[in-house]
C-alpha positions as CSV (number, residue, x, y, z in Angstrom):
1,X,109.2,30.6,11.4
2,X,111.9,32.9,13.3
3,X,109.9,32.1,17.1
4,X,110.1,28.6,15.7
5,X,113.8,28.5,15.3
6,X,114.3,30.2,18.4
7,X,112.8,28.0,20.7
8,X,114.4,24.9,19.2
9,X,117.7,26.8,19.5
10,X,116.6,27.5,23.3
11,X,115.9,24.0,23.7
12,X,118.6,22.3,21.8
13,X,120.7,24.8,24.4
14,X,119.3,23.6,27.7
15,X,119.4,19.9,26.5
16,X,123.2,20.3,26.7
17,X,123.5,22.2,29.7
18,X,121.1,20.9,32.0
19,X,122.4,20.0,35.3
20,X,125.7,22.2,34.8
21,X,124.5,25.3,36.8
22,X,125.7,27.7,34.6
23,X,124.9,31.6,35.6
24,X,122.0,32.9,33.8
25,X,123.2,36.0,31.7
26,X,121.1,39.1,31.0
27,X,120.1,39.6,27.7
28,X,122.4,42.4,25.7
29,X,120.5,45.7,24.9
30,X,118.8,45.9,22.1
31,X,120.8,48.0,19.6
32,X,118.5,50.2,17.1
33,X,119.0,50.3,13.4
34,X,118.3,53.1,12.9
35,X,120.4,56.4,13.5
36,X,119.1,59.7,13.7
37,X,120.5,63.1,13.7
38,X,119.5,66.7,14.5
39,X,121.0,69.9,13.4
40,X,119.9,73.6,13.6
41,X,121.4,76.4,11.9
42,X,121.9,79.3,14.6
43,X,121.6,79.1,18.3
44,X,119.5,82.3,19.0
45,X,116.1,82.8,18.1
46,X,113.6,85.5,18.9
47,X,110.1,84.8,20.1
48,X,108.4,83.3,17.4
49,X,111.1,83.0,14.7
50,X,110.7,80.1,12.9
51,X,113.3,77.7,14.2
52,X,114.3,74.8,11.7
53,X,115.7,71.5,12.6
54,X,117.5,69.2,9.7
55,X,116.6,65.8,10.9
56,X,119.1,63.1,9.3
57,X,118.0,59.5,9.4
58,X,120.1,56.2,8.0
59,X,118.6,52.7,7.6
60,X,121.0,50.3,8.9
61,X,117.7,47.7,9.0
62,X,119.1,45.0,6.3
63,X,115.8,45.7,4.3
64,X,114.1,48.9,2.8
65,X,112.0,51.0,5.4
66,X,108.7,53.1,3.9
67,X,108.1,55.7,6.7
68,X,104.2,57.2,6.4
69,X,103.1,60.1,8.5
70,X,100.3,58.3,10.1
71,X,102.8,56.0,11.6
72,X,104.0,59.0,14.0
73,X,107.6,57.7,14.1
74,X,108.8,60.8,14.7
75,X,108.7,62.2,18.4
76,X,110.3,65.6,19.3
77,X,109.9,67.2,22.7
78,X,111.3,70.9,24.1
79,X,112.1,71.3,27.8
80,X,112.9,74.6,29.2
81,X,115.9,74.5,30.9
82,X,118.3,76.2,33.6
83,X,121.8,77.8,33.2
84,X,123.2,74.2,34.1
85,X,121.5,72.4,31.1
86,X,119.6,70.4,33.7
87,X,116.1,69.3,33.4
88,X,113.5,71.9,33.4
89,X,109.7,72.5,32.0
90,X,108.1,70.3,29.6
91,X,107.3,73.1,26.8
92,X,103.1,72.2,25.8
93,X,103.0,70.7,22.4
94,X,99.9,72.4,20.5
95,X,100.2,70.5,16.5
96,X,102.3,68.3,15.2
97,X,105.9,68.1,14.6
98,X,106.2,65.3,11.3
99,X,107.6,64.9,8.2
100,X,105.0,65.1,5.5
101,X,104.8,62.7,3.1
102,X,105.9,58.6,2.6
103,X,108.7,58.0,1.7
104,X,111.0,54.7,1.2
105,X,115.0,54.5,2.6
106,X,117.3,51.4,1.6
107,X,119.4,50.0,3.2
108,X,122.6,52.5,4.6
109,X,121.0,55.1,2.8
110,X,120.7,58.5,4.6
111,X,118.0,61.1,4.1
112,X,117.9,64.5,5.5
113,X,114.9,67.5,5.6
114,X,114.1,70.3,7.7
115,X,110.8,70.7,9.4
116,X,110.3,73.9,11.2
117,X,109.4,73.0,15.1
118,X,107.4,76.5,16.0
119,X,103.9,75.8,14.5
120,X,103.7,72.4,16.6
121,X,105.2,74.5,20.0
122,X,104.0,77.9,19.8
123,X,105.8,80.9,20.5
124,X,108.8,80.0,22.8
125,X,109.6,83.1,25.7
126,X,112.7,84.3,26.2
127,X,114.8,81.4,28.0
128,X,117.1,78.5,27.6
129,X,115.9,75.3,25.4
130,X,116.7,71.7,25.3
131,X,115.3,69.9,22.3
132,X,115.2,65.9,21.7
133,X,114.2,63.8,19.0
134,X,113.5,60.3,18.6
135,X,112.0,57.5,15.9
136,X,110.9,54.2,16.1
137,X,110.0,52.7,12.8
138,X,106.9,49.8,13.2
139,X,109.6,47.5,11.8
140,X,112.3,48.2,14.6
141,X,112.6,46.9,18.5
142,X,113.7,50.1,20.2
143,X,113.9,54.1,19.3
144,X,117.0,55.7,17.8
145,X,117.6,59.1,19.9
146,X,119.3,62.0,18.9
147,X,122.0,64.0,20.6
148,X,119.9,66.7,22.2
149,X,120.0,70.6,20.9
150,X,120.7,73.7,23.2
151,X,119.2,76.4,22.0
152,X,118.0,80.1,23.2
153,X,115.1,82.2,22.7
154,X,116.1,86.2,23.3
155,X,114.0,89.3,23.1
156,X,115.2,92.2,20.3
157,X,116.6,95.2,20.0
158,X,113.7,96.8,18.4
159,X,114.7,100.0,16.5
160,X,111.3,101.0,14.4
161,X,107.6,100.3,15.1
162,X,104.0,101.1,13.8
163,X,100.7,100.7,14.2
164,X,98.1,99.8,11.1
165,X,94.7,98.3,10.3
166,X,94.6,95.2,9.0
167,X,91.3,94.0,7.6
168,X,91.2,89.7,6.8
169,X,89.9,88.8,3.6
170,X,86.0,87.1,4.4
171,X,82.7,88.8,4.1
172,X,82.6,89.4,8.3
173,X,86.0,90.2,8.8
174,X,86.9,93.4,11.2
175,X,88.8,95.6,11.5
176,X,91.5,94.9,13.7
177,X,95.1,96.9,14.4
178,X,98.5,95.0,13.9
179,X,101.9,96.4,14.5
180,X,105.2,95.8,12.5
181,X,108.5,96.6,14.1
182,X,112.1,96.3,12.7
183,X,114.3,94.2,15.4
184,X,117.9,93.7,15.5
185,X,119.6,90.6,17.2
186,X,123.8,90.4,17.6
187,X,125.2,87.3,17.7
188,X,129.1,86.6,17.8
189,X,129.3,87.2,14.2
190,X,126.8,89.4,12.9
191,X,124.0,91.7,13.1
192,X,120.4,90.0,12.2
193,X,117.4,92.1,11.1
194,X,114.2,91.3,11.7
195,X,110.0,92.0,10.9
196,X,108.3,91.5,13.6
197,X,104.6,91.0,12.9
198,X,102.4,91.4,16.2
199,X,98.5,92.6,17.3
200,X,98.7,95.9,18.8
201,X,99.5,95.1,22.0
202,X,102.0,92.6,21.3
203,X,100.7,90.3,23.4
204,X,100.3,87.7,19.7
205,X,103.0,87.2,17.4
206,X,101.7,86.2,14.2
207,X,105.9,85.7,12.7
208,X,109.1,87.1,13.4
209,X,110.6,87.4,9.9
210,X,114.3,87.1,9.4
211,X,116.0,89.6,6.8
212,X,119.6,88.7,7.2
213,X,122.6,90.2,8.7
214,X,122.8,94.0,8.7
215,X,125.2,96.5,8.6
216,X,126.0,97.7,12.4
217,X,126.0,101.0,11.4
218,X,123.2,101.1,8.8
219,X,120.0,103.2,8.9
220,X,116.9,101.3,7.9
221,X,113.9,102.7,6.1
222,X,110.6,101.1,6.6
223,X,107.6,102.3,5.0
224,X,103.9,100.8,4.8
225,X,102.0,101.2,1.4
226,X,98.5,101.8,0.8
227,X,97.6,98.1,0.7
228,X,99.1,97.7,4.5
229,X,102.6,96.3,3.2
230,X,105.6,96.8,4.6
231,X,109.0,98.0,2.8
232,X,112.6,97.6,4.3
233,X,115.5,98.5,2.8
234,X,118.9,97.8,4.7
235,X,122.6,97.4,4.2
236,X,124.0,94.2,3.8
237,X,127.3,94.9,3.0
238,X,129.3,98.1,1.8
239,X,127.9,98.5,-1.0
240,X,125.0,96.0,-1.4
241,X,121.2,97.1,-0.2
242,X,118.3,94.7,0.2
243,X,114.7,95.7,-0.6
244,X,112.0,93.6,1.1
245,X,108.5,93.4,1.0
246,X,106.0,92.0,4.3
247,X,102.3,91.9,4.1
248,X,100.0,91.8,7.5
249,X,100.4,88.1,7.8
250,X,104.1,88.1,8.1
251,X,104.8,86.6,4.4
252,X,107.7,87.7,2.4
253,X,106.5,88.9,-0.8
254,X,109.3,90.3,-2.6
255,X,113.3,90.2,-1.8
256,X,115.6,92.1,-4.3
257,X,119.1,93.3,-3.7
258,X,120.7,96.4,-5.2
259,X,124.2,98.1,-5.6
260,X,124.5,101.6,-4.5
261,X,125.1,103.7,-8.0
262,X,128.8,104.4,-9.1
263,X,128.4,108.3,-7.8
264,X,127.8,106.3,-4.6
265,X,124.6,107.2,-3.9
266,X,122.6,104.6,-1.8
267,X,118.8,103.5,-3.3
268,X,116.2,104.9,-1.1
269,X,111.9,104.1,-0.6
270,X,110.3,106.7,-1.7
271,X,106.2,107.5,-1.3
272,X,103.7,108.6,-4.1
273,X,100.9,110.5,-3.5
274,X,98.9,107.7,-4.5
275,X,99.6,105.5,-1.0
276,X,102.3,103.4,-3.3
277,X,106.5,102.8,-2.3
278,X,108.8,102.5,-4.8
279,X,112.7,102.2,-4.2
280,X,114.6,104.7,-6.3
281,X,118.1,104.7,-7.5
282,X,120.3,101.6,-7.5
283,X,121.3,98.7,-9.7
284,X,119.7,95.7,-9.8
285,X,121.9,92.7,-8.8
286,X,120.0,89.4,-9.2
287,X,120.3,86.5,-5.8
288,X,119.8,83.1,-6.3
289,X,117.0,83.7,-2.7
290,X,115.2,86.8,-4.9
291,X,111.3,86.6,-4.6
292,X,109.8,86.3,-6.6
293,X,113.0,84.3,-8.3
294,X,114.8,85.2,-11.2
295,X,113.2,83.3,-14.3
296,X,115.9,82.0,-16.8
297,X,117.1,83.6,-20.1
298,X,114.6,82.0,-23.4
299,X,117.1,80.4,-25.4
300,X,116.4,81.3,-29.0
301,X,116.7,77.5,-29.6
302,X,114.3,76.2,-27.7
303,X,111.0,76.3,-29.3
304,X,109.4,74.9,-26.4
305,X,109.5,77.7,-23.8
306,X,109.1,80.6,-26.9
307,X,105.5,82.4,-25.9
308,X,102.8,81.3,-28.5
């Protein structure tokens, strides 16, 4: 019905200008409507830090949009680049980089999420970055691009390492050595602390696992227990200490912060003869990011969460 009105319009419009010889205009560029924008939270990374990109769309279509992962309407590429921001590398891409899930937009709504990039680029060297994004919806005539991202990929300061065997769970799994390290990296505001989980060699990174900022100052304790986890504590502020817990895959099993006691003394890891780590001394200040999270009070009221 739409080609249908469009050629009579074309043809009620030459009927009334034949013969005039009026100059044949090029057709205006076709305007997407869709917008998209991209966001990341810090501009240094270390090699194989997870790096997360927001990605904020609005519908400007008229109608409502249902986006599906098979449709692949999400395209994002990383370019190594020079000190001039000019065109470099094309970075390999080795999985996908999607937004799982359908979902549905109306019209001038915006939707946001954050998709972390590394798993579908691998683990980006140290160097200078230049990521782009861009959608086209089956519905739409042209892409929406983003503004493009500068980012930077920097080695460490590594302050602590060691070496421990690290057997996967299966039937004909092997033995195999991994190494944790403690990293720091200084940006203009703060210190960043880091796990860094790698093979022996450090020729794979299986995760670089962000801590938070650190005191500048502060003397980190790491310890491994008896089931090849690793304990940090560190300073994260004058008197606030943060105990965390990293197995051999580079997952964060447990993140609790403490106050140093009023005599002042700091908490401290400490080793049983058993192989175990337990952090001494302290008080307990629950974080809205503890792991495992803080469950909620049981309201004497409520019969319906009361344990039967």
């Amino acid at each position: 019905m739409r080609m249908a009105l469009f050629l009579a319009l074309i043809c009620a419009f030459g009927s009334r200008t034949e013969g005039q010889g009026l100059p044949v205009k090029p057709a205006p560029r076709s305007v997407s409507s869709l917008e998209l924008q991209t966001e990341i939270f810090q501009d240094r990374y270390l090699p194989g830090e997870s790096i997360e990109v927001e990605f904020r769309l609005r519908n400007l279509s008229g109608e409502p949009l249902t986006f599906r992962p098979e449709d692949e309407w999400l395209d994002v590429t990383v370019r190594s680049i020079g000190k001039n921001a000019q065109e470099g590398v094309l970075v390999p891409r080795i999985g996908p980089v999607r937004i799982n899930g359908m979902f549905t937009v109306p019209h001038t709504v915006a939707v946001k999420a954050r998709v972390d990039i590394t798993p579908g680029f691998g683990v980006l060297p140290p160097g200078r970055y230049k990521l782009d994004a861009t959608m086209l919806h089956p519905s739409t005539r042209s892409p929406s691009r983003a503004t493009s991202l500068l980012l930077e990929v920097v080695p460490g300061s590594k302050i602590w390492e060691q070496e421990f065997g690290f057997r996967a769970v299966g039937p004909e799994s092997q033995l195999e050595l991994r190494k944790y390290s403690l990293q720091k990296m200084t940006t203009k505001s703060e210190v960043r602390l880091y796990v860094g989980v790698t093979d022996a060699s450090e020729q794979m990174v299986f995760r670089q696992v962000a801590l938070g900022r650190t005191a500048n100052s502060d003397h980190q304790q790491a310890r491994i227990d008896r089931l090849s986890y690793l304990h940090v504590l560190h300073q994260t502020g004058p008197r606030t200490f943060t105990h965390t817990v990293v197995n051999p895959l580079g997952d964060t099993l447990r993140r609790m912060t403490y106050d140093a006691a009023t005599s002042g003394l700091r908490p401290a890891l400490k080793r049983d003869e058993e192989g175990r780590v337990v952090l001494v001394g302290g008080i307990r200040r629950p974080q809205a990011n503890d792991i495992p999270a803080e469950e909620p009070p049981v309201k004497p009221d409520d019969v319906s969460t009361l344990p039967r």
